[in-house]
C-alpha positions as CSV (number, residue, x, y, z in Angstrom):
1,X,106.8,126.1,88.7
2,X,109.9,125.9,91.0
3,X,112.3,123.2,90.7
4,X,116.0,122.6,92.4
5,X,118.4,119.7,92.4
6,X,119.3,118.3,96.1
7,X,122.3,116.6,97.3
8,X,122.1,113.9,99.6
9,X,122.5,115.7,102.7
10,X,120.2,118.5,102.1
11,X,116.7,118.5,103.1
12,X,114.4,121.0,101.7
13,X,111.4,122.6,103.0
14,X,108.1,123.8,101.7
15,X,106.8,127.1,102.7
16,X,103.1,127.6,101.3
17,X,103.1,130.6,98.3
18,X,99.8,131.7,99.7
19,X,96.0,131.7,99.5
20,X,93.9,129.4,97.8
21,X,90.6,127.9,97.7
22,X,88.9,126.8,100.9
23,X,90.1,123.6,101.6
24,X,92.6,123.2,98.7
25,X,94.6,120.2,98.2
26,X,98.0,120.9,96.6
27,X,99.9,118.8,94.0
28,X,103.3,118.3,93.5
29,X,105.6,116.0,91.4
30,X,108.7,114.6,93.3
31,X,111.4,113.5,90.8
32,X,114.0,110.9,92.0
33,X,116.9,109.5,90.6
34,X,115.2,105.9,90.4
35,X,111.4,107.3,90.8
36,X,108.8,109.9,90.2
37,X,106.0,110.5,92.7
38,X,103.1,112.4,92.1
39,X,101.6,113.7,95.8
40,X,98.8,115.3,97.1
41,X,98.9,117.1,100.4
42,X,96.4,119.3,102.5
43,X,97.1,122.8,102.2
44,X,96.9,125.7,104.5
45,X,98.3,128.6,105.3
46,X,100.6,127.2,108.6
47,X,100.8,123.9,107.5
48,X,104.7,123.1,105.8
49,X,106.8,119.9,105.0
50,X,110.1,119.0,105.1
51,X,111.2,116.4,101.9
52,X,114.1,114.3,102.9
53,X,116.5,112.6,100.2
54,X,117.3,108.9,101.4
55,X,119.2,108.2,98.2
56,X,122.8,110.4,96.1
57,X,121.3,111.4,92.9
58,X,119.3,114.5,94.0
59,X,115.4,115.3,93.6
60,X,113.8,117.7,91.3
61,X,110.4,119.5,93.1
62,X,107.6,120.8,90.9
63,X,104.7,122.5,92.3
64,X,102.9,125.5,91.9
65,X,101.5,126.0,95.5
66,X,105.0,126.1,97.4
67,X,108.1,127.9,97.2
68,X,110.9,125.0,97.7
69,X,113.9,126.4,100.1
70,X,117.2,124.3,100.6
71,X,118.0,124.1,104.4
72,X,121.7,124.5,105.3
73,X,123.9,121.7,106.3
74,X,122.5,121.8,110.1
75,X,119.2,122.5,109.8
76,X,119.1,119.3,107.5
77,X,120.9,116.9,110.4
78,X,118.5,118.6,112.2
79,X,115.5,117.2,110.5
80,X,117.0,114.0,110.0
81,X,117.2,113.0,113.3
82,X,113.8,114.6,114.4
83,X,111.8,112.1,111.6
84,X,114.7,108.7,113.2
85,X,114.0,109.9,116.6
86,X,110.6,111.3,117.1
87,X,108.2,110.4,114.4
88,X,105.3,107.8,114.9
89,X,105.7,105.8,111.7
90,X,101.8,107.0,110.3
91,X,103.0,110.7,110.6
92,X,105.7,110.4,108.2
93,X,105.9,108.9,104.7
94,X,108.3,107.1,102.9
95,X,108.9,106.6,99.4
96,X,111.7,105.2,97.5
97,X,114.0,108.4,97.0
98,X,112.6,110.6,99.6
99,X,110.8,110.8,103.1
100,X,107.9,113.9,104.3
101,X,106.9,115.1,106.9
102,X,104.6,118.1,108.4
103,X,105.8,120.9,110.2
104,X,104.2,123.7,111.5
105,X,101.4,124.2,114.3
106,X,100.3,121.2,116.1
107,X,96.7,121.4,114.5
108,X,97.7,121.8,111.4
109,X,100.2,118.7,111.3
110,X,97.3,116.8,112.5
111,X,95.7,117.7,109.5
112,X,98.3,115.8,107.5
113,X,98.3,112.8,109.4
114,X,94.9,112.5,109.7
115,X,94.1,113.3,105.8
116,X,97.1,110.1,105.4
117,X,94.8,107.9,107.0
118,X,91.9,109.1,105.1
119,X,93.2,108.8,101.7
120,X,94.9,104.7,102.6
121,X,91.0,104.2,104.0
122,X,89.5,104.7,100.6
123,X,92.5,103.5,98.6
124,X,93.3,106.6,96.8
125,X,97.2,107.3,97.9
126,X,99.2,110.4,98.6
127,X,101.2,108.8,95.9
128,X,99.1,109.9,93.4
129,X,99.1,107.7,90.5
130,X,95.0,106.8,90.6
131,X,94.7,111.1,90.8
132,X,96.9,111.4,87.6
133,X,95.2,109.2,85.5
134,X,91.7,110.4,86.7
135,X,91.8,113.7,88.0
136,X,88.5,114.2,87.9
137,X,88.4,112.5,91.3
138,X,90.3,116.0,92.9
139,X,88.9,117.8,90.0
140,X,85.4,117.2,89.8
141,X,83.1,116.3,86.4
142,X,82.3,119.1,84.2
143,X,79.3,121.8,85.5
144,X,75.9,120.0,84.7
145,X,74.4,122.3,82.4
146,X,77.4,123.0,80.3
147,X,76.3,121.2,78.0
148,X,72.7,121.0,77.9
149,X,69.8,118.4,78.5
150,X,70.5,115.1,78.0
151,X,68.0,113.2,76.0
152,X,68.0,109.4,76.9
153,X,66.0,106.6,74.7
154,X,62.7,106.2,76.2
155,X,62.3,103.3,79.1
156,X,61.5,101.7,80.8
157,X,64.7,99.9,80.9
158,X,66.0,97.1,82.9
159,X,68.3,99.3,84.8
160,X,67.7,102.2,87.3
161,X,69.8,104.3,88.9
162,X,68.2,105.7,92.6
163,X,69.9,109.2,93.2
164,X,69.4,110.8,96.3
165,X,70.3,114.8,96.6
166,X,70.0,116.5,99.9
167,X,72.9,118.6,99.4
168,X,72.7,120.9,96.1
169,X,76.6,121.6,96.0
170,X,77.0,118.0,95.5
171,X,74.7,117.8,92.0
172,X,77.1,118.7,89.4
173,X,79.5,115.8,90.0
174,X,76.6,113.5,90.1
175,X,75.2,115.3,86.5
176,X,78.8,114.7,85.4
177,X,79.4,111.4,86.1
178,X,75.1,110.7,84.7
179,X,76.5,112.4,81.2
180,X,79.0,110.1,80.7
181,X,77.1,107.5,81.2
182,X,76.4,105.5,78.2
183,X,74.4,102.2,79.6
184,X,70.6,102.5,79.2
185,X,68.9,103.4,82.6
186,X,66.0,105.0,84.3
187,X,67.0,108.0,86.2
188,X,64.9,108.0,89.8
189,X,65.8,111.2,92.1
190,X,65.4,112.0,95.8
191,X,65.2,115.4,97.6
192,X,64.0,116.9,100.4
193,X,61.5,119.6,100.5
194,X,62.7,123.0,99.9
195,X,65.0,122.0,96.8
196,X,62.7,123.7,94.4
197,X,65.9,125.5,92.6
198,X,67.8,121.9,92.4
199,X,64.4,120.3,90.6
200,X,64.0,122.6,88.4
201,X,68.1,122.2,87.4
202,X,67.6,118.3,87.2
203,X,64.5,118.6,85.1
204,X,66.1,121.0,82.8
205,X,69.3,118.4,82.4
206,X,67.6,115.4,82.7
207,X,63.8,115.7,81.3
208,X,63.3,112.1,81.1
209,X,64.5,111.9,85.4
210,X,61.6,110.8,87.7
211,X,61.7,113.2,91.0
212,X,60.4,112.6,94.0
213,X,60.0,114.6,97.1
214,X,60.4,113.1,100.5
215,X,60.7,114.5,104.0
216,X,63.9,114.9,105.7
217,X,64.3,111.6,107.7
218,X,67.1,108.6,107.4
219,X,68.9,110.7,105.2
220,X,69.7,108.8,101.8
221,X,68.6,105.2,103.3
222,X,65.1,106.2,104.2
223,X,64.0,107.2,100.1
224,X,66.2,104.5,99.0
225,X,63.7,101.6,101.4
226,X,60.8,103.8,100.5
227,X,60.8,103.3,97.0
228,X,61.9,99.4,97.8
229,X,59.1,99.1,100.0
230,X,56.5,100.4,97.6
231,X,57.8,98.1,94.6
232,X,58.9,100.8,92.7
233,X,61.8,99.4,91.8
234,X,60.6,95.4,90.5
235,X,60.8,96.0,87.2
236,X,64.3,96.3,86.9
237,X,67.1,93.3,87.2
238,X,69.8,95.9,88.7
239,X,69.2,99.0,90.7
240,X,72.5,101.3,91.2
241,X,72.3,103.1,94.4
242,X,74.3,106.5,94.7
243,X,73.6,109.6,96.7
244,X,75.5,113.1,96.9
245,X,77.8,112.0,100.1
246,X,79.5,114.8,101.6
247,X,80.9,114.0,105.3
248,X,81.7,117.3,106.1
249,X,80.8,116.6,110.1
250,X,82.8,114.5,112.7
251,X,85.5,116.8,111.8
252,X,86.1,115.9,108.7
253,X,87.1,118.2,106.2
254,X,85.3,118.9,103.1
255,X,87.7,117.7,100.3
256,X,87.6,114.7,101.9
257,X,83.8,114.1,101.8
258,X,84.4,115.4,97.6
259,X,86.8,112.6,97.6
260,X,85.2,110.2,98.8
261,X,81.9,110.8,96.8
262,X,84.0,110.8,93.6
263,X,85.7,107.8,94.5
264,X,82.8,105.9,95.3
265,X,81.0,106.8,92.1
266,X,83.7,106.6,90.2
267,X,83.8,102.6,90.9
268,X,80.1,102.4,90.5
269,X,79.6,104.5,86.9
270,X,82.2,106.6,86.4
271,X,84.9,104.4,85.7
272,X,85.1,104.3,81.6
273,X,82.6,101.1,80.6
274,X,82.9,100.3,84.7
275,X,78.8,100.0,84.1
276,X,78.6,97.9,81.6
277,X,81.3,95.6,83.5
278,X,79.0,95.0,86.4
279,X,76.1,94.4,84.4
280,X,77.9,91.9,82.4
281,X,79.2,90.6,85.6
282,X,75.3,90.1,87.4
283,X,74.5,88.4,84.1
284,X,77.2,85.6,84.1
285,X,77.0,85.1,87.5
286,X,73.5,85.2,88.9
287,X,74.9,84.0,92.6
288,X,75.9,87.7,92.7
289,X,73.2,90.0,94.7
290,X,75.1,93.1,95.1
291,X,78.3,95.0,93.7
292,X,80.0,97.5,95.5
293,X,83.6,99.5,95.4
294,X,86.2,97.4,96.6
295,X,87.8,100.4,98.4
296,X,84.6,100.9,100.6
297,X,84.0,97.1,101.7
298,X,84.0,97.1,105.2
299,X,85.8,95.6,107.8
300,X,89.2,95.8,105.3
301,X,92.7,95.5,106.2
302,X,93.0,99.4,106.8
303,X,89.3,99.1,108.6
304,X,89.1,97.2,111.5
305,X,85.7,95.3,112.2
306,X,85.6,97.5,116.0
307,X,85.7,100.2,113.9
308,X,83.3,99.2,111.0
309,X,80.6,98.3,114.4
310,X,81.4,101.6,115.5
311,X,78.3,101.4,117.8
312,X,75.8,99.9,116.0
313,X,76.5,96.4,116.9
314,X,73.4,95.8,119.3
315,X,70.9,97.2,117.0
316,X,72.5,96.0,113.5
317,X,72.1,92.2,115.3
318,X,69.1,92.9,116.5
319,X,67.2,93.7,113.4
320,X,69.6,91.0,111.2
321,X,68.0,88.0,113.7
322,X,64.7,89.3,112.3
323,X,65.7,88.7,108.7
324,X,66.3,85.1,109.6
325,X,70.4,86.0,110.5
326,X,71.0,85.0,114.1
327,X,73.8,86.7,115.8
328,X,76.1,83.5,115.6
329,X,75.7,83.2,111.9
330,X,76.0,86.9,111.1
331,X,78.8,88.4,109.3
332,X,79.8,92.3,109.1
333,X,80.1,92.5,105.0
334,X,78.8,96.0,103.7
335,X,80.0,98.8,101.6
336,X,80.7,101.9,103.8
337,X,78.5,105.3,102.2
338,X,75.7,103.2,101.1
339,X,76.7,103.2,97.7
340,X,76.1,100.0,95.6
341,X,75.0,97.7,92.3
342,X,71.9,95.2,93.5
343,X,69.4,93.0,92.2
344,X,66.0,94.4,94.3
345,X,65.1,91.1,95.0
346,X,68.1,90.4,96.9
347,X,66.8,93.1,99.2
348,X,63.3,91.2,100.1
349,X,64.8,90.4,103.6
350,X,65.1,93.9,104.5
351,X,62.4,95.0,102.5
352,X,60.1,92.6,104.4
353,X,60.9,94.6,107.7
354,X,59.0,97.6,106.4
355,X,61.5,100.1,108.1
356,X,60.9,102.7,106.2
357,X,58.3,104.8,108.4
358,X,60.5,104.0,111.7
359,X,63.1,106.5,111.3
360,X,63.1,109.4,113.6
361,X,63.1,113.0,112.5
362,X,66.7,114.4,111.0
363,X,68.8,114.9,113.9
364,X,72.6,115.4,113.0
365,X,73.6,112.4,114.8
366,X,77.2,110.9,113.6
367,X,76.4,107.6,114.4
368,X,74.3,105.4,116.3
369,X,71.2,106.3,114.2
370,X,68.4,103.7,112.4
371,X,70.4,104.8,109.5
372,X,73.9,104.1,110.6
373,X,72.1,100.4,111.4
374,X,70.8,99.6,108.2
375,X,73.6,100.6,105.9
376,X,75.4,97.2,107.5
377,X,72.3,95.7,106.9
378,X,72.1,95.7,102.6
379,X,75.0,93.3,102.6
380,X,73.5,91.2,105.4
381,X,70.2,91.0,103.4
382,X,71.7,90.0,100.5
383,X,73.2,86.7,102.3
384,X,70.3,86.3,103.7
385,X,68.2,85.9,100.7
386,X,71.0,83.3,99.3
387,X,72.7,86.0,96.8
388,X,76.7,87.0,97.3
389,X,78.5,90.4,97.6
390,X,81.1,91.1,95.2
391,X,82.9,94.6,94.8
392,X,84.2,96.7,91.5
393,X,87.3,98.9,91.1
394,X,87.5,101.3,88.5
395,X,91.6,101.8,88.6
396,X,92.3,98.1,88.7
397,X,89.7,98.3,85.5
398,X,90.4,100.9,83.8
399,X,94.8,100.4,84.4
400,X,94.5,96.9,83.1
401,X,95.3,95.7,86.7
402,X,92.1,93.4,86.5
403,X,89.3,93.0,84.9
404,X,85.4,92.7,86.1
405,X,85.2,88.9,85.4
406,X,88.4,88.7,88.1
407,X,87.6,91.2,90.2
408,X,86.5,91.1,94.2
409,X,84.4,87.7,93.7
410,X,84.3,86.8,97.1
């Protein structure tokens, strides 16, 4: 650990110590003389930052993935007037005893801005309080098989949860957060062909799981509509939809993607008694069709609704005016990585489409895609069929902030 006082006027830099896992994100504790901050920063190998007191009193700096250097008199008027004079505000951040920036090569500063923007998206802050209480959501759940198969009390029951796994990488958070799971539930999991190694781990975890094998097309929507379509899933009152997201394309980097999987299912069934919340919270208010996390609910005040479209508009309209939602009654309401809490029935507009044999073969595209279309169709289906969309935070829960009977009702 390295730790050293500052003065006012000094501004310190951190050099990274060296090496560390692909795609490492490094954690450090920023001790003020009014506040404490615990951060979380991208880390590479080029990429530095410069910590800039704003108030007498000094900071303390503890991390173990940089070695903290005081800057001389100059060099820290230097800096000072580089953040007042040239700075856009998003590439700085400000806290109440202390300002960062990034320094180093141009690509790798982006990195910092662009992981910034990221992290306000999906509500999880570079001030890391949500991280420190849960850090699980950097960390990851314990390895699936640690611990042996799970044996569950025999269904059916009138809960499911629908798991698709296309990437294999992705399975032991998604066995971690299904082991701490306590609410009664049938387990229902998609793959693709070829995962013969991944069955065979699911089966020995989960014996009781019901696995299914579909070919490669709309990605996790496609199994999810299948199933729907068939009436696989009317027997249960609630159906919680989750898949192993990753977003590792469009440039993004892969700690995000583990982030945002995490982050998502940790305000779905992770959250400590965040299940049985929601279930509670369908059963006292039967005007709710769907539950989703509050950080994902698209357009948002960090999400623009241009940017929610992206450019899906025409064909998301399109196929909404065929559920009985014409264009000037249609609203843009959906939870962003298809991850959500429903009642099956709330689905029967979509469902009624019979989309599931109309997607294409798998084709990498980013956007654009029948896929991309429907998942800002669930939430318009739900309207549709006279239910409402309400969303579920597992901080606000969990911190005492709010509780489920308060929370996202809108």
């Amino acid at each position: 650990m390295s730790g050293f006082p500052a003065s006012f006027s000094r501004v310190y830099r951190l050099r990274p110590l060296g090496p560390r896992p692909h795609d490492h994100i490094a954690q450090l504790r920023v001790q003020g003389p009014r506040a404490s901050k615990n951060l979380l920063m991208p880390y590479s190998q080029g990429l530095g930052y410069l910590l800039l007191p704003t108030a007498a009193g000094g900071l303390q700096v503890d991390t173990d993935d940089f070695a903290v250097e005081p800057l001389d008199p100059a060099t820290s008027l230097w800096a000072r007037l580089r953040l007042a004079l040239l700075f856009k505000k998003k590439k700085f951040l400000t806290f109440e005893d202390f300002a960062v920036f990034s320094i180093g090569p141009k690509p790798e500063r982006k990195r910092f801005t662009t992981f910034n923007q990221h992290m306000f998206n999906i509500g999880v802050s570079l001030d890391g309080d949500l991280i420190a209480a849960h850090p699980e959501l950097l960390e990851g759940w314990e390895d699936a098989e640690a611990a042996g198969p799970v044996r569950r009390a025999p269904g059916p029951h009138p809960l499911a949860i629908v798991m698709h796994v296309y990437y294999e990488e992705t399975w032991d958070d998604l066995a971690g957060v299904l082991r701490r799971l306590t609410t009664p539930h049938d387990l229902i999991v998609t793959t693709v062909p070829g995962r013969e190694r991944l069955i065979e781990t699911i089966r020995k975890t989960f014996p009781e799981a019901e696995i299914e094998v579909m070919e490669n097309r709309g990605r996790d929507i496609r199994p999810f509509l299948v199933l729907l379509e068939r009436g696989r899933l009317d027997r249960y009152k609630y159906v919680c939809k989750v898949h192993g997201k990753k977003s590792s394309d469009g440039g993004r980097k892969s700690y995000m993607g583990s982030l945002w999987r995490r982050r998502l299912l940790f305000d779905l069934l992770a959250a400590p008694g965040l299940a049985d919340a929601v279930v509670a919270m369908f059963d006292r208010d039967p005007s709710i069709g769907m539950v989703g996390p509050r950080a994902f609910r698209l357009p948002s005040e960090s999400y623009s609704e241009d940017l929610s479209w992206s450019s899906n508009k025409a064909r998301v309209l399109e196929l909404a005016a065929k559920m009985g939602m014409p264009e000037e009654s249609f609203r843009l309401d959906f939870f962003g990585g298809t991850m959500f809490w429903v009642r099956p029935e709330a689905l029967a507009p979509l469902r009624r489409l019979a989309l599931a044999e109309s997607f294409p073969p798998e084709s990498g595209l980013l956007d654009g895609g029948l896929e991309h279309a429907v998942e800002r169709l669930f939430g318009a289906a739900v309207v549709a069929a006279g239910y409402r969309l309400a969303d579920s935070d597992g901080y606000a829960l969990t911190s005492g902030e709010a509780d489920m009977r308060r929370t996202g009702l809108g």
